[in-house]
C-alpha positions as CSV (number, residue, x, y, z in Angstrom):
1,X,49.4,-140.0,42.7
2,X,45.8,-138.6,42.5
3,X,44.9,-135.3,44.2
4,X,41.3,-135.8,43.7
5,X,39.3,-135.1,47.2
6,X,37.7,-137.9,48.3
7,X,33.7,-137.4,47.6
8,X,32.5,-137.8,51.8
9,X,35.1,-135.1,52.3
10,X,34.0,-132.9,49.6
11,X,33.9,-128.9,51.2
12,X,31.0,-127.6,49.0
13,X,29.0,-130.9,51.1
14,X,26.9,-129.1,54.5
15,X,27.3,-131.0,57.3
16,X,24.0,-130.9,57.2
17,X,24.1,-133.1,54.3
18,X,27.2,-135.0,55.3
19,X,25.3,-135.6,58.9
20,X,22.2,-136.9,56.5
21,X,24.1,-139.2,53.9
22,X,25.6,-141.2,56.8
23,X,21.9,-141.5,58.6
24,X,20.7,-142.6,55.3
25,X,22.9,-145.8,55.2
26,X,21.3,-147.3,57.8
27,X,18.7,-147.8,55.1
28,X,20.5,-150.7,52.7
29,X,23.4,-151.2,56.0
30,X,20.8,-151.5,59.3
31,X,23.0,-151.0,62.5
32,X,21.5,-154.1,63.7
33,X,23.0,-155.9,61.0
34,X,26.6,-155.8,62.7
35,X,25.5,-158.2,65.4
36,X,25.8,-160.7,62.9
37,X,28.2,-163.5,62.2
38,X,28.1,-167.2,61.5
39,X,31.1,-169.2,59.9
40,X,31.0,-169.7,56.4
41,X,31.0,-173.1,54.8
42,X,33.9,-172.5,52.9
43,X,35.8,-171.0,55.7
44,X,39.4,-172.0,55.8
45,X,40.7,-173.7,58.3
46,X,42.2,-171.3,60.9
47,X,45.5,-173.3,61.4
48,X,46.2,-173.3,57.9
49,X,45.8,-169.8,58.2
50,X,48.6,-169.0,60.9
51,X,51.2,-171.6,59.3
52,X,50.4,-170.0,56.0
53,X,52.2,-166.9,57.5
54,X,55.3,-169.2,59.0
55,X,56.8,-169.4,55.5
56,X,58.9,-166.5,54.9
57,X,59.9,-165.9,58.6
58,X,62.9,-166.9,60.5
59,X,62.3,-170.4,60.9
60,X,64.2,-171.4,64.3
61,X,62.1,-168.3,65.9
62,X,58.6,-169.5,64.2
63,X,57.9,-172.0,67.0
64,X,58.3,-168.9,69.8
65,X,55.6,-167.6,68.2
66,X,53.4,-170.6,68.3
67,X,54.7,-171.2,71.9
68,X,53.0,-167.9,72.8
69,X,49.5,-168.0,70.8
70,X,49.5,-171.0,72.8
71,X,49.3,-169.4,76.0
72,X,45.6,-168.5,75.9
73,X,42.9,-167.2,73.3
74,X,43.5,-163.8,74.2
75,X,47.2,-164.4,73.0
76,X,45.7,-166.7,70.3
77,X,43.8,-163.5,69.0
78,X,47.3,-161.4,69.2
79,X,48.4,-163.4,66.5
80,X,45.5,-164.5,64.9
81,X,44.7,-161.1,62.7
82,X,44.7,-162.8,59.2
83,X,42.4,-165.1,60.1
84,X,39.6,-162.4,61.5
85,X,40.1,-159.7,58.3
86,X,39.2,-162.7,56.4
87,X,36.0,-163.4,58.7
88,X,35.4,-158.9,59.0
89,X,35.7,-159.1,55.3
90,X,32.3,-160.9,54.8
91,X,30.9,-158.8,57.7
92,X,27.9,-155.5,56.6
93,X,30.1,-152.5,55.1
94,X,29.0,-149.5,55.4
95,X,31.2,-148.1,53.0
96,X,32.5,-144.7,55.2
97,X,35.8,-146.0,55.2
98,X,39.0,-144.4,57.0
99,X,42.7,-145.2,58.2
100,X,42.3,-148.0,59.9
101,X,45.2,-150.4,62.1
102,X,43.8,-153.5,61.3
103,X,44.6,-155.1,64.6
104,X,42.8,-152.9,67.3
105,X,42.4,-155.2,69.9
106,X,43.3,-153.8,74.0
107,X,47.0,-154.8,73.9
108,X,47.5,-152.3,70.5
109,X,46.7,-149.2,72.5
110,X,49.6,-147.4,74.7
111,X,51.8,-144.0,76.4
112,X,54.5,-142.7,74.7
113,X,56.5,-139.7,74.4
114,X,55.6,-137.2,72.3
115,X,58.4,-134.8,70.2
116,X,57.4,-132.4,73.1
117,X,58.2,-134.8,75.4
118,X,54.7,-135.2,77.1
119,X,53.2,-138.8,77.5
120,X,49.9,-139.2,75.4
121,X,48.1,-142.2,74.7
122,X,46.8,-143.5,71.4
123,X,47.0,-146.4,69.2
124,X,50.0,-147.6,68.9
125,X,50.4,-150.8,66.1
126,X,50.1,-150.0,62.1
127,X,51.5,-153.4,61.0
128,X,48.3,-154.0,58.7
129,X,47.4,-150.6,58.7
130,X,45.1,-150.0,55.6
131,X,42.4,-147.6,54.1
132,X,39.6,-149.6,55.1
133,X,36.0,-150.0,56.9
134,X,36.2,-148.3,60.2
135,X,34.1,-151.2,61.9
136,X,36.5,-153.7,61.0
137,X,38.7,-151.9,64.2
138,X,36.2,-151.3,66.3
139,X,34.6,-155.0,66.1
140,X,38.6,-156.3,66.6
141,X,38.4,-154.5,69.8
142,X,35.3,-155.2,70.9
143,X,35.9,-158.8,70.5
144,X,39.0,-158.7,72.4
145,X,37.4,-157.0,75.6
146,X,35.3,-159.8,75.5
147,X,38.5,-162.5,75.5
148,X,40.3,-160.7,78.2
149,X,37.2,-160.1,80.2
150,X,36.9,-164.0,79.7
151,X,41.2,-164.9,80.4
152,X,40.5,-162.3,84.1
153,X,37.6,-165.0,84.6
154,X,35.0,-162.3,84.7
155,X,31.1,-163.1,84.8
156,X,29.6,-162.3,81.3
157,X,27.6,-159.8,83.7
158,X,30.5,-158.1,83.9
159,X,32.1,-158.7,80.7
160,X,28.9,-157.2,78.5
161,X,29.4,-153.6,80.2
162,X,32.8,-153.2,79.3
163,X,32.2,-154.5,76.0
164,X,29.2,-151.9,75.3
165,X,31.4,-149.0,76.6
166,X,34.0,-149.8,74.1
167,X,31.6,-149.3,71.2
168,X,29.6,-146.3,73.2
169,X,33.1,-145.0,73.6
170,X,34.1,-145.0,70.1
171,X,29.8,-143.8,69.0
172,X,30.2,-140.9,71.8
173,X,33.6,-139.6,71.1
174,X,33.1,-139.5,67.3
175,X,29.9,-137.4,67.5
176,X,31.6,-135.3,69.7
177,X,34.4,-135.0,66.8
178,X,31.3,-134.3,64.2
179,X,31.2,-130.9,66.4
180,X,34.6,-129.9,66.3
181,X,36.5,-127.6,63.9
182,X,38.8,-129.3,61.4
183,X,42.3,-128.6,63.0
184,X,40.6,-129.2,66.8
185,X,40.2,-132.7,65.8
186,X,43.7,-133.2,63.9
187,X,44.9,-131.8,66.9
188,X,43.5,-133.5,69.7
189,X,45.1,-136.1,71.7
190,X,45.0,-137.8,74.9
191,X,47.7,-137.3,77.8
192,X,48.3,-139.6,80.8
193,X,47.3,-136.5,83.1
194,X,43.9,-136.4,81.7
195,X,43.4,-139.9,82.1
196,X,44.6,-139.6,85.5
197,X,42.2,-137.1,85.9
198,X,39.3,-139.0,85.0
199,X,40.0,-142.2,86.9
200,X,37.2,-143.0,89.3
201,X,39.0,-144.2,92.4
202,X,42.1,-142.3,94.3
203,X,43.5,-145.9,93.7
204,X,42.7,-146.5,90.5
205,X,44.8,-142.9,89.9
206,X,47.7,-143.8,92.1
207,X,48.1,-147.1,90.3
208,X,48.2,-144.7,86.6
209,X,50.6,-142.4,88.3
210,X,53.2,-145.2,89.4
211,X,52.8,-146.7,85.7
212,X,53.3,-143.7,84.1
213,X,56.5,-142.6,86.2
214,X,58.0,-146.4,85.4
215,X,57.4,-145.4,81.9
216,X,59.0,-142.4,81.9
217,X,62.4,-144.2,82.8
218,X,62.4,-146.0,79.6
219,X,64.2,-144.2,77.4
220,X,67.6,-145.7,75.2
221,X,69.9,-145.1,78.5
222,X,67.6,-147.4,80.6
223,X,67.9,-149.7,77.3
224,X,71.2,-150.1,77.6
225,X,71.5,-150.9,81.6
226,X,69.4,-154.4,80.5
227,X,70.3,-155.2,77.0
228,X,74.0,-154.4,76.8
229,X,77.2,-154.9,78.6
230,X,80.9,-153.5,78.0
231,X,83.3,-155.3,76.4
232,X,86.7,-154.0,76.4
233,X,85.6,-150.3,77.2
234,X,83.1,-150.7,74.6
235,X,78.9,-151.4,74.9
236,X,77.6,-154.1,72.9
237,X,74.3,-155.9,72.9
238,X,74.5,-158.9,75.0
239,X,73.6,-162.3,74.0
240,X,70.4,-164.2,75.1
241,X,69.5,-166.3,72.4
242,X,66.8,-167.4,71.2
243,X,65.1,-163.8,72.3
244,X,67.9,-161.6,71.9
245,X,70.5,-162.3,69.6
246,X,73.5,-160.0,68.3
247,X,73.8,-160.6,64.7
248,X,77.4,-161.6,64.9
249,X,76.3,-164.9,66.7
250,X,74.7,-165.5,63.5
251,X,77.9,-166.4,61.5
252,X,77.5,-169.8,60.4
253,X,74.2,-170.2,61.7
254,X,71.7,-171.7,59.2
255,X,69.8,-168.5,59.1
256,X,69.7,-168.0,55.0
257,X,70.0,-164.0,55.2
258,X,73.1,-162.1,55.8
259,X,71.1,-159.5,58.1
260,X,74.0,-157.1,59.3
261,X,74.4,-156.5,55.4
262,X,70.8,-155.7,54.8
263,X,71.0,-153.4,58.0
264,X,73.8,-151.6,56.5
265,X,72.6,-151.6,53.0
266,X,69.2,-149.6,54.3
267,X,70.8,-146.9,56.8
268,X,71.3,-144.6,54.1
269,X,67.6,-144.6,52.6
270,X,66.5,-144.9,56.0
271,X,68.1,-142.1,56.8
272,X,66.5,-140.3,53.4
273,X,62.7,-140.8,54.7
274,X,63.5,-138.3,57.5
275,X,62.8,-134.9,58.0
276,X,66.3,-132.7,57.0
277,X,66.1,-131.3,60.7
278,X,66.0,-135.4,61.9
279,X,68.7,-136.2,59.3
280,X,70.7,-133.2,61.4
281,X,70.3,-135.4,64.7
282,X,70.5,-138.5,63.8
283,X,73.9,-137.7,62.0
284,X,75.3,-137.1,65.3
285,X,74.9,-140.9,66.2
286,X,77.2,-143.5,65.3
287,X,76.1,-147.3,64.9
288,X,77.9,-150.2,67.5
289,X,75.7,-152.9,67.0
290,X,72.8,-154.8,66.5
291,X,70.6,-157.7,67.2
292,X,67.9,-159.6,66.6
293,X,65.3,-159.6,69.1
294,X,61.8,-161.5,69.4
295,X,59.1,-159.0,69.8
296,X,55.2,-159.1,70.8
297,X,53.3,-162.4,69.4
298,X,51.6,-162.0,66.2
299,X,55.2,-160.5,64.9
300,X,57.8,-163.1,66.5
301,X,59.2,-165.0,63.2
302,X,59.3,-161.7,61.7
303,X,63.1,-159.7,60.9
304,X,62.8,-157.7,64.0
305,X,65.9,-156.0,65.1
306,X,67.4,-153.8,67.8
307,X,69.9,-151.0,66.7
308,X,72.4,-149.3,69.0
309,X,73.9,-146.1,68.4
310,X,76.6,-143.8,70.4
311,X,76.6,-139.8,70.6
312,X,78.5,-137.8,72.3
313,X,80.2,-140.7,74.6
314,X,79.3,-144.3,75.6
315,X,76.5,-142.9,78.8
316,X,74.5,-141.4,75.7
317,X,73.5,-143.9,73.9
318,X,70.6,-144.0,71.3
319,X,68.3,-147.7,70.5
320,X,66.2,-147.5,67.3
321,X,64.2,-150.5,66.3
322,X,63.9,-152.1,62.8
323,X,60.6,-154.0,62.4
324,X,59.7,-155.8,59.2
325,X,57.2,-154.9,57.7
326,X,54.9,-157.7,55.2
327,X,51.7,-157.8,53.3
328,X,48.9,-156.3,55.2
329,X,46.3,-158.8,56.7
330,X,43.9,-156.2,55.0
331,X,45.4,-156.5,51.2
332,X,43.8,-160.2,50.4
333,X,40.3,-158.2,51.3
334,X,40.6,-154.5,50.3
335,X,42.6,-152.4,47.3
336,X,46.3,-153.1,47.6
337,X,48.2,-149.9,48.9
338,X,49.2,-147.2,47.3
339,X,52.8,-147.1,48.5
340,X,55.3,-149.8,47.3
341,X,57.4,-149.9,50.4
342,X,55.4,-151.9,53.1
343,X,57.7,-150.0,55.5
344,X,56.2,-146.9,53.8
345,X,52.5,-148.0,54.2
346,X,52.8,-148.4,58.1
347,X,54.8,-145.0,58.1
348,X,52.2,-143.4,56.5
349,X,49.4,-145.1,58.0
350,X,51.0,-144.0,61.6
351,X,51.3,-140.6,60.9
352,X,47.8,-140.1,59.3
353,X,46.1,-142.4,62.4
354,X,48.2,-140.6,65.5
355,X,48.5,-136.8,66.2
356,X,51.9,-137.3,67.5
357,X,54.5,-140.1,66.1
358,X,57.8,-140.9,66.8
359,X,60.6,-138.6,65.8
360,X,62.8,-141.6,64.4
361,X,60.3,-142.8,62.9
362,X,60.9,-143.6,58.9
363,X,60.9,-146.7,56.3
364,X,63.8,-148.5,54.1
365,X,63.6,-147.5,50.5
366,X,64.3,-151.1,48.3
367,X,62.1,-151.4,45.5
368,X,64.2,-154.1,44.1
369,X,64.1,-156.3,48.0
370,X,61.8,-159.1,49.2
371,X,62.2,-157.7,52.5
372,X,60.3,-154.3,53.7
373,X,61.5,-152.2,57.6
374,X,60.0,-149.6,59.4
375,X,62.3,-147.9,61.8
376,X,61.5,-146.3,65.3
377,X,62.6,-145.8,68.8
378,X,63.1,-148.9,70.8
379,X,62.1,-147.0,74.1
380,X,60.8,-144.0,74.4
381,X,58.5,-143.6,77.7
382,X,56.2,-146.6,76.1
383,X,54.3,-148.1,78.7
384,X,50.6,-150.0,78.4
385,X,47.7,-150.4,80.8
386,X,48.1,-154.2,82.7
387,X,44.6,-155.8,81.1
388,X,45.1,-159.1,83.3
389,X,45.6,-157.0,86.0
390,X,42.1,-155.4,85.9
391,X,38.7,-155.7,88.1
392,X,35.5,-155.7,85.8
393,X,35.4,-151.8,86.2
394,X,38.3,-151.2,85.3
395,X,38.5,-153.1,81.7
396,X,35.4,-150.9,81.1
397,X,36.7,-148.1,82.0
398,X,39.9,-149.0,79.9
399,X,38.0,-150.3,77.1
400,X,35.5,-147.4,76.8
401,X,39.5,-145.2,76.7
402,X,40.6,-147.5,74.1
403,X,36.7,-146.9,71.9
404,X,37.3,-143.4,72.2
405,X,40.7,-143.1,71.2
406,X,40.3,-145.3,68.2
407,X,37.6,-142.9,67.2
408,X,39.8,-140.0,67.1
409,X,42.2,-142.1,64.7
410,X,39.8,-143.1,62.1
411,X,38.1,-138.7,62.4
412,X,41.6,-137.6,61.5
413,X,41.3,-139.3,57.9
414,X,37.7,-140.2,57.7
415,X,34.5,-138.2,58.4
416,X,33.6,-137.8,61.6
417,X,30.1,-136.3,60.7
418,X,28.8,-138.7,58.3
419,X,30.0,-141.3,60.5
420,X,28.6,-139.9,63.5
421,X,25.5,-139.6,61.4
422,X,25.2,-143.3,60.7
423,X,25.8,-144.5,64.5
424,X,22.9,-142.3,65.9
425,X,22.7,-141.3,69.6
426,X,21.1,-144.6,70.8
427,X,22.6,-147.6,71.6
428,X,21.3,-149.8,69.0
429,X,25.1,-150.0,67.1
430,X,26.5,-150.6,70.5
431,X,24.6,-153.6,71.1
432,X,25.1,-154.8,67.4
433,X,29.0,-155.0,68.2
434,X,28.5,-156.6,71.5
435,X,26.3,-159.3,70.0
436,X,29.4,-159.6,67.8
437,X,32.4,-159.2,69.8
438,X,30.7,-162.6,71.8
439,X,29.7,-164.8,68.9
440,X,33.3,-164.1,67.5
441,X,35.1,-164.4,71.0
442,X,33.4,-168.0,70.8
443,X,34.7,-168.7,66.9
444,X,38.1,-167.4,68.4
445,X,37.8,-170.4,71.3
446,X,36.8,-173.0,68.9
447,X,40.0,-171.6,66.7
448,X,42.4,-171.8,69.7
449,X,41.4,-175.6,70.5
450,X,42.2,-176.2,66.7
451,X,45.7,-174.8,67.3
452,X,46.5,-176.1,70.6
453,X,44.8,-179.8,69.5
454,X,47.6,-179.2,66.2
455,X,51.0,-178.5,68.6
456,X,49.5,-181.2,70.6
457,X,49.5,-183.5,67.7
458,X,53.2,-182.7,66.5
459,X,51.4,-180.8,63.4
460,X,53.1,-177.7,64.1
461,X,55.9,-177.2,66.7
462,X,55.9,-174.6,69.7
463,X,57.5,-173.7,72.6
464,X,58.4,-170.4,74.8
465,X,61.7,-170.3,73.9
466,X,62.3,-169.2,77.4
C-alpha cells in the first residue's frame, strides 16, 4: 500500500495556496457548468440497467425489490444508483475528489448511537462507497430533494428553496470547515440536541424530540420483542417469509447457497477485523440463530441477514446484521478499490466518511469467495427524519441538514479549503445543482415510466411481497 500524501493535502501547500488552486478550477471546470445534463445518445436503457443487477441475487426475493421501486420515483431513485453514477460519470469533474457514499440521496442520512452512547446524525449508507468526485453526492442529493419535494406534491415554488439550501448547505458548511483546525473537523459531528436546538418552530422540536425518544428504544432487546419468539424456553427468530425468513426454513428450498454454512464459515474472520478490546465483548455472546431478512429497496435481492446472539441470559440478547456487500455502482466509472474484500471497502469507507461508527462494525475476510459481508448492529437507536411527512419548510430545513452533513464527510478525507475555494461565497454553484437536481429528477420520471410500462408488460416481475 502506498504512503505517498496525496498532492491537495500536501503540508508544505499554504492555505493560501490551497484556497487559490481550488478558485482557479473554475477556469477549465465553470461552476455554471454543473447545471448541465442532457441524455446521451448512447445511453443505455435504464431497465436493462436495474435487471442487469438481478443476476446474482436471491432470485425469489428479486421481484420484492422491483415491487418497491415501483412504488414511486422517489423509491424508483432508491434503487436506481447504477443507472445515475453512469449518467454523474459524464457530468464536469472538477477533479478535488474525496470519500464519497455514492448514494446520497435524503433517505441515506440518519441518528444513531454513538460508542458513547449519544445520538448523532450523519450519513449513514457506504454500499458504493468510493474515492470519488465529491459532486457526484451532492448532485444525488440534490436531485432527490427535488423527487420527494415532487412525491409530498409540493409547488416547484416550494420545491426550488429546499433544493438550493441543500447545495448552500453543503457550500456554507465546507467553508466553514476551510476555517477549522485539522482535528476540529475530524472531530465534529452533529447530535440530535443540536438539531433540536436549531428547529424553527416549538412544534417542529417537539415532533424531533418524540422521534428521537422512539429511537432510543431500539436497541437488540426491543429487537427481540418483534422478531423473535420462544420456543421451548429458548428465543428464536420467527418466521415471516418472504421478508423474514430463519435460514432453517431454507432446507430444501431452491435457494442454490447453503447460507447458515457461509455464516458460520465467516464468524471467525469477522470476528478478526475487530478491535482486540471488541473481540473481548463480543466473545461474551453466543450465536442462536439467524435469518434472512429483506432490507431497504435498492438492496432487497441482496444476502442480507439478521444474526441473534445471547449473553449473560435470554433478556440480554445482542442482533448484529450481515449485509452483502457487491461491486460498487462507482467501479464501472472510477479506479477499482484498493481493498479486495467489498465488505472491507464499505468498512473503510464508513469509518473515514463518519466521525463515529458502529462498535460491531467489521467485514468477512474470503479472498477465495464470490460473496463479500459487512457486519453491524441491527438496532442501535437508528431512527430517520419522515421526508413524506414534511411541509415545504421543513424538507428545506432537512435538506439544507442533510448538505451540511455530507460536507463534513467528504472535509474529513478531502480538502475542505481547496474545495471551499472552488465553490466561492455566492450562489452561482448552488444554482448550477438546482438547474441539475430538476433536469435529472425529469430523466429519473421518464426512467420510472420505462420500469413501471416493463412490469406492466410481464418483462420483469414485481410485487410487495407483503
Amino acid at each position: 500500500m502506498s504512503t505517498k500524501r496525496s498532492p491537495q493535502l500536501d503540508k508544505a501547500v499554504s492555505p493560501q495556496d490551497r484556497k487559490a488552486k481550488g478558485k482557479s478550477i473554475r477556469k477549465t471546470v465553470p461552476r455554471s457548468s454543473h447545471g448541465e445534463w442532457s441524455p446521451p445518445a448512447d445511453r443505455q436503457d435504464p431497465v436493462d440497467v436495474i435487471t442487469s443487477q438481478d443476476t446474482n441475487r436471491v432470485q425469489w426475493l428479486v421481484p420484492i425489490r422491483h415491487g418497491r421501486m415501483s412504488e414511486s420515483p422517489f423509491s424508483f431513485y432508491r434503487g436506481a444508483a447504477k443507472i445515475m453514477a453512469a449518467d454523474l460519470s459524464r457530468t464536469p469533474k472538477n477533479g478535488l475528489n474525496t470519500q464519497i457514499c455514492g448514494d446520497g440521496h435524503l433517505a441515506n442520512f440518519g441518528s444513531y448511537a454513538s460508542p458513547d452512547r449519544r445520538q448523532v446524525f450523519d450519513v449513514n449508507d457506504f454500499d458504493e462507497t468510493l474515492p470519488g468526485p465529491w459532486e457526484w453526492d451532492l448532485k444525488r442529493l440534490a436531485a432527490s430533494v427535488v423527487l420527494a419535494g415532487r412525491d409530498n406534491e409540493f409547488d416547484e415554488g416550494d420545491i426550488k428553496p429546499a433544493t438550493l439550501q441543500a447545495v448552500a448547505g453543503y457550500r456554507e458548511a465546507m467553508a466553514k470547515f476551510a476555517e477549522e483546525r485539522t482535528l476540529d473537523i475530524w472531530y465534529w459531528q452533529l447530535s440530535l440536541e443540536q438539531i433540536m436546538e436549531a428547529m424553527p418552530t416549538k412544534q417542529d422540536q417537539k415532533a424531533l424530540k418524540k422521534g428521537a425518544k422512539k429511537a432510543r428504544s431500539k436497541d437488540s432487546l426491543k429487537a427481540q420483542s418483534k422478531l423473535a419468539e420462544k420456543v421451548n424456553g429458548v428465543y428464536r427468530i420467527k418466521s415471516e417469509p418472504p421478508l423474514l425468513l430463519p435460514l432453517r426454513e431454507l432446507a430444501g428450498s431452491q435457494n442454490p447457497d447453503d447460507m447458515r454454512a457461509q455464516v458460520d464459515d465467516s464468524l471467525s474472520s469477522y470476528r478478526a477485523t475487530l478491535p482486540d478490546n471488541r473481540r473481548v465483548l463480543f466473545d461474551r455472546f453466543t450465536l442462536v440463530d439467524i435469518a434472512l431478512k429483506v432490507v431497504g429497496v435498492g438492496s432487497v435481492g441482496t444476502r442480507c441477514m439478521i444474526v441473534l446472539f445471547q449473553g449473560r441470559d435470554d433478556e440480554d440478547p445482542l442482533f448484529l446484521q450481515i449485509k452483502e456487500a457487491t461491486d460498487s455502482v462507482l467501479e464501472d466509472h472510477l479506479p477499482k478499490s484498493r481493498y479486495q474484500e467489498h465488505g472491507h471497502r464499505v468498512v473503510a469507507g464508513q469509518r473515514l466518511m463518519q466521525a463515529s461508527s458502529d462498535i460491531f462494525l467489521g467485514w468477512t475476510v474470503h479472498l477465495d469467495s464470490e460473496w463479500h459481508y459487512y457486519w453491524r448492529q441491527f438496532h442501535d437507536m437508528k431512527g430517520s427524519f419522515d421526508v413524506a411527512a414534511m411541509n415545504p419548510q421543513q424538507l428545506a430545513s432537512y435538506a439544507g441538514l442533510c448538505g451540511s452533513t455530507l460536507a463534513h464527510a467528504h472535509a474529513r478525507s478531502g480538502d475542505p479549503i481547496a474545495i471551499a475555494g472552488y465553490l466561492g461565497s455566492g450562489e452561482v454553484f448552488d444554482h448550477a445543482v438546482k438547474d441539475f437536481a430538476f433536469d435529472y429528477a425529469d430523466q429519473n420520471d421518464k426512467d420510472y415510466k420505462a420500469f413501471v410500462a416493463a412490469i406492466k408488460s410481464g418483462k420483469i416481475q414485481a410485487t410487495t411481497g407483503e
